[in-house]
C-alpha positions in Angstrom: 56.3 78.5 70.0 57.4 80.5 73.3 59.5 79.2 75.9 58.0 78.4 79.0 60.1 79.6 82.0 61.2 77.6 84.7 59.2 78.2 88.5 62.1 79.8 90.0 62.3 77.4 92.9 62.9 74.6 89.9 65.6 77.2 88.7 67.1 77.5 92.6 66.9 73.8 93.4 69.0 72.6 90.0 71.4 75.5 90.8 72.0 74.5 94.0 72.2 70.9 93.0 75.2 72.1 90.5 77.1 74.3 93.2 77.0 71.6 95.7 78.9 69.4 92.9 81.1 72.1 92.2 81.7 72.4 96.0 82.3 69.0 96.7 85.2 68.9 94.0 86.8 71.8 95.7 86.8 70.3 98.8 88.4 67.5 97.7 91.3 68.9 95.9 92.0 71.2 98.7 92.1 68.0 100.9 94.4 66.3 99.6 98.4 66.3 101.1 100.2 68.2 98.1 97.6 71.0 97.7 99.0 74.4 97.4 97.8 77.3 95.5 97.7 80.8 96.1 94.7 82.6 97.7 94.5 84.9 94.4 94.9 87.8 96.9 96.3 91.6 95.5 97.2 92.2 98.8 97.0 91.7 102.3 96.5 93.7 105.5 99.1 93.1 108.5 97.2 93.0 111.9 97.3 96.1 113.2 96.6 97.9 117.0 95.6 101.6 117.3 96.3 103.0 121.2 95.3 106.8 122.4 97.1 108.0 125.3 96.3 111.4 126.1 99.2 113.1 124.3 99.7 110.9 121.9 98.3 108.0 118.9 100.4 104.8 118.9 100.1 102.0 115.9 101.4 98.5 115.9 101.6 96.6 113.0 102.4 92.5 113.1 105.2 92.4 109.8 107.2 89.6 111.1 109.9 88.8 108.5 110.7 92.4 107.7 113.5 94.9 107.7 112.6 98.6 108.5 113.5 99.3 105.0 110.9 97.2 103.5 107.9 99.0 105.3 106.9 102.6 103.5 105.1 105.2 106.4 103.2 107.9 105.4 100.3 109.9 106.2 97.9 111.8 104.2 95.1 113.6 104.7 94.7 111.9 108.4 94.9 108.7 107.0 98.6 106.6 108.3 99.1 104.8 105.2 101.8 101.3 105.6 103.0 99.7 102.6 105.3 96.9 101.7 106.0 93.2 100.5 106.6 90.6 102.9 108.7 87.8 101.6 107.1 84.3 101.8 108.7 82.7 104.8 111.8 80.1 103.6 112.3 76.2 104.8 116.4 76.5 106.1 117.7 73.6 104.4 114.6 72.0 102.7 115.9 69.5 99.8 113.0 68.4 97.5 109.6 68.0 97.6 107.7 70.2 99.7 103.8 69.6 101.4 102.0 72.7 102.2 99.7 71.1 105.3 98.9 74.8 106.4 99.4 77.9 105.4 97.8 81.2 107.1 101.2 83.1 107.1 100.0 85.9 104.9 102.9 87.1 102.2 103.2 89.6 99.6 102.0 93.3 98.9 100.0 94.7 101.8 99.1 98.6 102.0 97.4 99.1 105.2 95.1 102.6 105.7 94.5 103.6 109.0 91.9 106.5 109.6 93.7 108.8 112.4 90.8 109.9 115.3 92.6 113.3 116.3 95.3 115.1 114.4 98.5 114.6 114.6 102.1 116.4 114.4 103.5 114.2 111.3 106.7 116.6 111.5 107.2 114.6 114.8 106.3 111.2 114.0 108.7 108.3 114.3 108.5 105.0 113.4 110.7 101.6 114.8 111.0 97.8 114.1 111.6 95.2 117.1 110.5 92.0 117.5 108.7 92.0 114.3 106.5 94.5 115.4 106.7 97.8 113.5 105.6 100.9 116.4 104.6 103.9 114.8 104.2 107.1 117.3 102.2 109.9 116.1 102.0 112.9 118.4 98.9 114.7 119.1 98.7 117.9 117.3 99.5 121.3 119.1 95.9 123.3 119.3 95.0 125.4 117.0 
């Protein structure tokens, strides 16, 4: 005796009918006060701003938290390559039990790849942290 298959909108309709259930539970749990679980993430990528000026390529790259020697720069094969691990920010003084209410503070390894648009003179590039900010100056190749 053969199986009959189901019409595939039968199959759809009971899937989505067990995804909304699913769903639903999620929702819940991450609704409730003392939810806290970690995104699952490998890594992360830091916001990040690319300026041309004409003579030279300027990046800026959010990494609040940091010390210059946490952050790795490097370029290779015209791609400026940051890499790192950002602590998770700490509570001064916090005694006990602790409610995550939210959490968009991103922590952890990030490697960010950034494509360069013109070449550049790596011999001459230089790299500083203020204000959280790392600013990475690359200047513009000589001509060939």
């Amino acid at each position: 005796m053969e199986k009959q298959a189901q019409p595939p909108d039968d199959l759809f309709e009971k899937m989505a009918g067990q995804m909304g259930s699913v769903m639903d539970s999620m929702m819940e749990e991450m609704n409730s006060r003392n939810y806290f679980r970690s995104s699952g993430r490998d890594s992360w990528d830091p916001p990040t701003n690319l300026y041309e000026l004409e003579d030279r390529l300027v990046v800026c790259a959010d990494l609040a938290g940091m010390s210059c020697a946490q952050i790795e720069v490097w370029i290779d094969q015209g791609v400026l390559h940051l890499r790192g691990v950002r602590p998770k920010p700490e509570i001064p003084d916090a005694q006990g039990e602790i409610s995550v209410l939210v959490m968009e503070i991103d922590s952890g390894k990030f490697h960010r790849k950034i494509p360069l648009p013109v070449p550049v003179a790596e011999s001459q590039t230089r790299a500083s942290y203020r204000n959280g900010y790392v600013w990475i100056v690359l200047p513009r190749a000589a001509p060939t």
